[in-house]
N, C-alpha and C positions, 0 to 999 in steps of 0.2 A: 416631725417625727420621721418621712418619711428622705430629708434630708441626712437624721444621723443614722439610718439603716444602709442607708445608699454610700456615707461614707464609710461606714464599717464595713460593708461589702468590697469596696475598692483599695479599703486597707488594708484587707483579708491577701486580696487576691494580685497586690503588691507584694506582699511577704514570701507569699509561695511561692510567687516568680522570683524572688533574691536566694531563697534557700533552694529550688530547684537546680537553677546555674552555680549553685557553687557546689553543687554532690559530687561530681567528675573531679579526681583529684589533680589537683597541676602534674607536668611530666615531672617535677623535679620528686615529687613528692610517689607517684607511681612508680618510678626508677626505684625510691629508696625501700620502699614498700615490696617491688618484686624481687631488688637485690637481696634484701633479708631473708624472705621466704625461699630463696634458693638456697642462702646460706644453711637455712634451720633444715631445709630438705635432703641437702644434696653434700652436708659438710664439708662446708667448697673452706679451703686453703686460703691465705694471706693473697697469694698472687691471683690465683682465680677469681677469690670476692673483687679485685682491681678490675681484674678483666673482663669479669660477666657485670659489672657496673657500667661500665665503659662500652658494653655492646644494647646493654638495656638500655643505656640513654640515647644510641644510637638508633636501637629499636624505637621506642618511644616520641622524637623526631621524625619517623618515620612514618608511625601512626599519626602522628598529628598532620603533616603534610597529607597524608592518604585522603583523613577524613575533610579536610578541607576541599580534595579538588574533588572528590568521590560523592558530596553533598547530596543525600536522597538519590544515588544510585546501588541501592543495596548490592547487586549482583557484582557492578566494578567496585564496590567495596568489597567485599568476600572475596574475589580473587584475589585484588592486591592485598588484600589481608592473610592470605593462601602465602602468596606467593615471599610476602616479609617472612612468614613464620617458617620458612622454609628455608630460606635464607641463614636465618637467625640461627637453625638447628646444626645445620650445616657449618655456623661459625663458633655455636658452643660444644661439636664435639670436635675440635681442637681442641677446646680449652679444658675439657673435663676426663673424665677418664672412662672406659668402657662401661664401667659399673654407674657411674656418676649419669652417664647417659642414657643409661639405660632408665636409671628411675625416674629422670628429669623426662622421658618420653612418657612413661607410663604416667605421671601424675599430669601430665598436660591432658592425655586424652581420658584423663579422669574428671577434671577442670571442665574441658571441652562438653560431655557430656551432661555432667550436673549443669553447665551452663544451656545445651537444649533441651532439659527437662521442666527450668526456671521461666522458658520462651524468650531467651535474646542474649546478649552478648553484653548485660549490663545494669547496673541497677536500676533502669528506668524500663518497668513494664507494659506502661501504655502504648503501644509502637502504631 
């Protein structure tokens, strides 16, 4: 008995750990994911949805890099996460239009917010 309680425990806690790591969606799948919601936000244009795709997967290799060398440094994460998103803003109002920018700022530090009211920067609570 006390062998099939022990396997069900360790096949319990096998499972969690496969559905845990696969919650964070691939970049390619976060790019299409953010592209859209700009599109539905911000009624971005033929050429713009090209270009803000193209800067989101740029972004998005960014972040992945970031968080790889930034490993359990939260604060050099937050900077360089500062400093991409800044970057980022910087190269989408090029691409959009005064009005377009305007609300694309306002729903980021709308975003930003609901996200430090939640406690973190992501679907995983227990930090």
């Amino acid at each position: 008995m006390k062998k099939l309680i022990f396997a069900a425990v360790i096949s319990l806690l096998v499972s969690v750990t496969a559905i845990s790591q696969n919650s964070r969606p691939n970049s390619e799948e976060f790019v299409k994911r953010q592209t859209e919601q700009m599109v539905k936000d911000l009624d971005l244009n033929e050429k713009q949805t090209k270009q803000v795709s193209d800067l989101n997967t740029k972004f998005a290799e960014q972040m992945k890099k970031a968080r790889d060398e930034n490993q359990g440094n939260r604060d050099k994460m937050r900077a360089s996460m500062k400093k991409m998103r800044d970057d980022r803003n910087a190269e989408l109002k090029k691409i959009l239009t005064d009005e377009q920018y305007k609300k694309h700022l306002e729903l980021q530090e709308q975003r930003m917010k609901e996200r430090g009211r939640r406690g973190g920067g992501g679907p995983r609570q227990n930090r």
